[in-house]
N, C-alpha and C positions, 0 to 999 in steps of 0.2 A: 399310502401306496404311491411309488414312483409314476410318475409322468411318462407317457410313451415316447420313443424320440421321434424328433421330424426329420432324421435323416433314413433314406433308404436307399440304401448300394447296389446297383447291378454290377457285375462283372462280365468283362469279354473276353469269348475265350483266348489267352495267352498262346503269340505266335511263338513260336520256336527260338528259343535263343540262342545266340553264338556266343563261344568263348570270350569272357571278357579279356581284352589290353590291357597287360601290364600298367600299372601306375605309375606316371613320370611327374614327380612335383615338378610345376610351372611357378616362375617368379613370385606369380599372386599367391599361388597357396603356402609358397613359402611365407607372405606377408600376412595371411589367414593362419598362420599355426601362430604367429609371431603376435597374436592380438592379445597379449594373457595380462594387461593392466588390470589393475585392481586398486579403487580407489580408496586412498587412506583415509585412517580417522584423525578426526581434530578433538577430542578427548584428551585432556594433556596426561591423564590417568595412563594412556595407551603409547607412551614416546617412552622409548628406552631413557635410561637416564643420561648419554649423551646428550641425544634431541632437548630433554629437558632443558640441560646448561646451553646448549647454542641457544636455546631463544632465548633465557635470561640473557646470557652475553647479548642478544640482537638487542633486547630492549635497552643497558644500560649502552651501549653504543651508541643508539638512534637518542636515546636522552640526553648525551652527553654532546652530538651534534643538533638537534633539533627538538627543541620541546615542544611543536604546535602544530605534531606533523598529522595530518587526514587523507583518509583516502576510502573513496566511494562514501563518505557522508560518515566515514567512523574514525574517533582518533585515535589512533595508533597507540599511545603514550595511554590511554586511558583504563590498561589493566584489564577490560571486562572479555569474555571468551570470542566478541568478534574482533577486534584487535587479533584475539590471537591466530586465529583464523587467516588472516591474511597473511602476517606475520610466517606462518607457518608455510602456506604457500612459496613465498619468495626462499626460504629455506629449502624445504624439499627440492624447488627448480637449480636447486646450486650446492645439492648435495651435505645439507648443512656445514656447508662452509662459513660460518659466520664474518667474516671480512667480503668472501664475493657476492654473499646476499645482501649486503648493508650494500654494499656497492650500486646493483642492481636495482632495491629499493631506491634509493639517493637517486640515481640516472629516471627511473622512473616518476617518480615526484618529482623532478626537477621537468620529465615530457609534460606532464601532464597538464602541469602550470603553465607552461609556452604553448603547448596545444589548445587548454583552454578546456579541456575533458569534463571536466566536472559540470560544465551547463548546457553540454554538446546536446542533450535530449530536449532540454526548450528548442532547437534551433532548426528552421526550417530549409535544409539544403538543396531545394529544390530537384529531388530524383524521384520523383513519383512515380515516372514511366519505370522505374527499374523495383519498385514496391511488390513484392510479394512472387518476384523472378528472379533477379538476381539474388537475392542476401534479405532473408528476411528471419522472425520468431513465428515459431507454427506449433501449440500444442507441446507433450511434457514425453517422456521415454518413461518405459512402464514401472521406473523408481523414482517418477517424479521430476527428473532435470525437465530444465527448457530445452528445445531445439530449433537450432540456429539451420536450416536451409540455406545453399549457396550454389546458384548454378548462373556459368559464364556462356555457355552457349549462345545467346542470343550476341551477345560480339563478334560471331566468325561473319555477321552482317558490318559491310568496312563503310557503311555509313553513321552506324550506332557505335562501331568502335572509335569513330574520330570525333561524333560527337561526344562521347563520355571521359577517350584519351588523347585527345587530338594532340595537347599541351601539356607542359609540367602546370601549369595552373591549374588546367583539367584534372590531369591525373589526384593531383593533392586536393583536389575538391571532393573524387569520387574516394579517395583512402577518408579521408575524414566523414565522409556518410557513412563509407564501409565501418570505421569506428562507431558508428552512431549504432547503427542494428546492435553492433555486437554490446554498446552499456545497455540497449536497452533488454537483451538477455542476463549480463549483470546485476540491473538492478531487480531481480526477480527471486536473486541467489537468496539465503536463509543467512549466509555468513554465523551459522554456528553448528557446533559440534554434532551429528548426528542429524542434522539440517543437509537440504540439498543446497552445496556449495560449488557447484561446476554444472557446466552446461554439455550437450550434445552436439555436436558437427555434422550436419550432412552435408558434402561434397556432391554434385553431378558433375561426371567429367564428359557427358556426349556431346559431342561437335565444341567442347572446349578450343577455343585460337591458342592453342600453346607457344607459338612461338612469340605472338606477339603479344601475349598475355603476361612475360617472360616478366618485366620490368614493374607491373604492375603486381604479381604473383608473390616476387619475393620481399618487396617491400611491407606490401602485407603481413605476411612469413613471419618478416623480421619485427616489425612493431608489435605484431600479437606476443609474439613468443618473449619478447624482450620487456612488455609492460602490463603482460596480464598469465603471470605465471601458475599454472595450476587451476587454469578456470576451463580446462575442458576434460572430460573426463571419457570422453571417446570420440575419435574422428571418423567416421563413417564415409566411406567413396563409393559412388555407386556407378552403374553404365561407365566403368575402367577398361577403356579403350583396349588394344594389343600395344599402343607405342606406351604405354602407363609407365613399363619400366624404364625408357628413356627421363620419362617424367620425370620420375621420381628418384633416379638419380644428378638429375638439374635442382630439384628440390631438398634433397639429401644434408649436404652443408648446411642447413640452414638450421636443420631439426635436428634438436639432443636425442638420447637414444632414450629418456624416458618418454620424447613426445612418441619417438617412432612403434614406442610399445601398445600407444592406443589404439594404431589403424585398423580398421578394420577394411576390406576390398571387398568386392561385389560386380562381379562384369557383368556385362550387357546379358539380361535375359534374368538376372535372379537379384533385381532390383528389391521386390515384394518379399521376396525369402529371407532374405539377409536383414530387409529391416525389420519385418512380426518378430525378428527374435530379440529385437530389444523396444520397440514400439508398438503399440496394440492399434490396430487398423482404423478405429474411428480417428485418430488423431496420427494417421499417415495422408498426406497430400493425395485426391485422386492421382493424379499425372505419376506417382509413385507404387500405385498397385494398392490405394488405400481408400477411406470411403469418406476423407476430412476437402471440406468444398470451402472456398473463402466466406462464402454466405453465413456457413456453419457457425463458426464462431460470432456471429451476430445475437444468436440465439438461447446463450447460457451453454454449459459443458455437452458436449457429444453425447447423444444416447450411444451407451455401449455397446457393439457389435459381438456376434457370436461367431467364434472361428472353428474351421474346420480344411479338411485335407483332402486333395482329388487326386487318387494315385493313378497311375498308368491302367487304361485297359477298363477303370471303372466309370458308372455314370450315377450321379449325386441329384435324388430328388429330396428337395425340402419343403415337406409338408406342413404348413399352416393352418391349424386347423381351429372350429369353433367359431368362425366367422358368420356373424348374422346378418340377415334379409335389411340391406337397404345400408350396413358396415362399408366403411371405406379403408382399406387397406394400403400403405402406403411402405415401399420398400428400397431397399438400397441390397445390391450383390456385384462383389467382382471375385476376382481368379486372376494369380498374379503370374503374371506373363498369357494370360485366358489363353489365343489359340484353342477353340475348342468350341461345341455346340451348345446357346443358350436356349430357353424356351419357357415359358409361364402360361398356367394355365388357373382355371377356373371351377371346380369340380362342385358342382351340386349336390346336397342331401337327398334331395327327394329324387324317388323312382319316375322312371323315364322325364328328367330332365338331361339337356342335352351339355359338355362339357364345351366352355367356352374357351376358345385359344387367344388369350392373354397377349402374347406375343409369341409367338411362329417361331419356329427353330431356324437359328440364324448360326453364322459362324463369326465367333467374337475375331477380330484380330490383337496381334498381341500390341498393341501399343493404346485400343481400346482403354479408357476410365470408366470409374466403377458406373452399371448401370442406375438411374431411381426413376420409377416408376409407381405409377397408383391404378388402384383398381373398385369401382363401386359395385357391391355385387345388389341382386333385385332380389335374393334368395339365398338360403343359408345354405353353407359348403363349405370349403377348403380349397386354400392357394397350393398352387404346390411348382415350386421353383426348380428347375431341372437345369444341369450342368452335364455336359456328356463330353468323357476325355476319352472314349473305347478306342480311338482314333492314333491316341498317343500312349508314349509307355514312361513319360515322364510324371512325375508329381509335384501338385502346385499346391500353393496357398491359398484359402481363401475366405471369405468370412459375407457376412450377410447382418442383417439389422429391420427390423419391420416393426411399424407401429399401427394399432387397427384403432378408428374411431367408428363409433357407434352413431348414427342415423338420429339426428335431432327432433324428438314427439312432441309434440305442442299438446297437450290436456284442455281438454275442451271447460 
C-alpha cells in the first residue's frame, strides 16, 4: 500500500487576468535557446571514420615529434583509452584538423612546462581569503561532473581589488591560483570513455567590476580555452545583469562557437530555477537557492533533499508525520527566489493537546538562505512545514530534507 503524501495544497482564489504581451525574444533568451551542446562520446567505436584517421594521424605526428609527451599524469604516446581521451579533446576543440590540433597540444605542453602546471596542487598560493568565494569546487551536477563556482563581485570593493590586482605580479599570481581550482576540478575527471570527462561552470555576474575586471577576464578566457580544451561541458551564468549583453560582446572574440554553444543564462531572480535543472539542491550552494552549506561537506555526501514546486496563488504544507514523544526533528527548506510566507508548526496526537508554533509566519525575503532548524517534541505528532505564495502568481522551486532522531533510553 502506497504511502500518503506530506504535501498538501491550498489554493487562492485566482485574480482576474489580463491579456498576455506579445512575446519579444530578449538577447538572453536568444542565448537560452542557443544552450543545445551535447556532449560527446570518447568511445572510438562512436567517431565516424574520418575522426578515426585524424587521431591515428594526431598520434603518429606527436610520435614523430615527441615520444615522452604527459599530460595530467597520463602519457599521451601510451595507447590506452585515457590517452585517447585527451587526445580527442584537443581534436574536437580544432575541428579535427589534425595539423591545428598538434599545433595547440605542442603550444600547450610547451605552457604547461614553463607554468609549472603539473605540481600547481602541492602549492600553497596564499588566497585563502578568496577560498570558497571567488572560484572554488562545490559538489557534482546531477550526471556526476564537478562544479567549478566563480563569482568576482566581491572586487567592486577597490581595496580588495588592488589588493589581489594591484600589479602584473598581482595579477599573474591570482591567474595562477585561478589555474589551481580549476586542475584541482581536473583532477577529479574519470578521463575515459563513458566516464565523467568535463566539468561544470557556474558564473555569478552580480555586482561583477566589468570594466576593471576587463584585463584580468580575458586573460583567463584565453589560457582556459587555449590549454584546457574540452574540459567543460556547460557554462552556467547566473544573476546576468541588463549590461550582460555589452559583456558578452567584449567577451565574444575570445570564444569559439562551440564554447558559445554551452551557455547557459539565468538573470537575476531565477538563480534556483535555472540551476535544479541541472543540479539537485543538496549540492547547490545556500547563497544559490540551495540547501549545500560549507560545513556540509565535512560530513560525508549530502542527505538528499526532496523537491517539489509552489505555483502562484498556492500554499504548500509539508507534513511530517510519525514523530515520537521525546524525537528530535531536524530540518532544512528553502523556495528559490522565497518572497513569500514561512511558518512551522508542531501538531500533537493526543486529544486536547495544544498545537505549538514552531516558528511564527514570517515573510522570507528573496535573497533569504535555505532555512535549518530543529525541533524536540515532549509528545507524539507531526511537523508540518507550511510555505504560503497565495500572495504571488509566480512559480518557484523548492525542495526540503529532514532527519528525525529518536530520544535516547537508558535500560535500567
Amino acid at each position: 500500500m502506497d504511502s500518503p503524501s506530506p504535501f498538501c495544497v491550498q489554493k487562492a482564489v485566482k485574480c482576474q487576468e489580463s491579456s498576455p504581451k506579445p512575446f519579444r525574444k530578449s538577447f538572453v533568451s536568444s542565448l537560452m535557446e542557443a544552450a543545445t551542446f551535447k556532449e560527446d562520446s570518447y568511445f572510438i567505436s562512436n567517431l565516424k571514420p574520418s575522426e578515426k584517421k585524424a587521431l591515428q594521424e594526431l598520434k603518429h605526428k606527436l610520435q614523430t615529434e615527441s615520444s615522452s609527451s604527459t599530460m595530467w599524469g597520463i602519457p599521451l604516446l601510451s595507447g590506452d583509452e585515457k590517452a585517447d581521451v585527451i587526445l580527442l579533446k584537443f581534436l574536437r576543440a580544432r575541428e579535427f584538423k589534425v595539423s591545428d590540433s598538434l599545433h595547440m597540444l605542442e603550444k600547450c605542453l610547451s605552457w604547461r612546462k614553463d607554468f609549472c602546471a603539473d605540481n600547481i596542487l602541492e602549492e600553497d598560493l596564499g588566497f585563502k581569503e578568496l577560498e570558497g568565494i571567488v572560484a572554488y569546487m562545490h559538489g557534482y551536477d546531477r550526471e556526476g561532473h564537478p562544479i567549478c563556482y566563480n563569482a568576482y563581485g566581491v572586487f567592486k570593493d577597490k581595496e580588495m581589488y588592488e589588493r589581489i590586482f594591484g600589479d602584473e605580479q598581482k595579477l599573474n599570481k591570482f591567474l595562477r591560483w585561478r589555474v589551481q581550482v580549476l586542475e584541482r576540478g581536473i583532477d577529479m575527471l574519470h578521463f575515459k570513455p563513458g566516464g565523467i570527462n568535463s566539468i561544470i561552470q557556474v558564473t555569478d555576474l552580480k555586482d561583477m567590476p566589468k570594466r576593471e575586471l576587463r584585463v584580468a577576464s580575458n586573460q583567463i578566457l584565453s589560457l582556459f580555452q587555449d590549454n584546457y580544451p574540452e574540459m567543460v561541458a556547460r557554462k552556467i551564468f547566473v544573476n546576468v545583469p541588463w549590461y550582460f549583453s555589452v559583456l558578452y560582446s567584449m567577451f565574444s572574440p575570445f570564444l569559439t562557437q562551440r564554447t558559445k554553444s554551452k551557455f547557459v543564462i539565468s538573470k537575476e531572480g531565477n538563480v534556483a530555477e535555472t540551476l535544479y535543472k541541472f543540479i539537485r539542491p543538496e549540492d547547490i550552494p545556500v547563497q544559490y537557492g540551495g540547501l549545500s552549506r560549507p560545513t556540509d561537506l565535512l560530513n560525508g555526501p549530502p542527505k538528499p533533499a526532496s523537491e517539489f514546486t509552489v505555483k502562484g496563488g498556492e500554499k504548500v504544507n509539508i507534513q511530517i508525520e510519525g514523530i515520537e514523544a521525546g524525537a528530535t526533528i531536524t530540518w532544512d527548506i528553502v523556495v528559490g527566489g522565497w518572497e513569500l510566507e514561512y511558518s512551522a508548526e508542531f501538531v500533537p496526537n493526543g486529544e486536547g493537546s495544544y498545537t505549538i508554533a514552531v516558528e511564527k509566519p514570517r515573510k522570507i525575503a528573496a535573497n533569504e538562505e535555505a532555512i535549518h532548524n530543529s525541533f524536540t517534541s515532549k509528545e507524539a505528532g507531526k511537523m508540518v512545514l507550511s510555505v504560503d505564495n497565495t500572495a504571488s502568481r509566480k512559480r518557484k522551486v523548492a525542495a526540503y530534507r529532514y532527519i528525525v532522531r529518536k530520544s535516547a533510553t537508558i535500560s535500567g
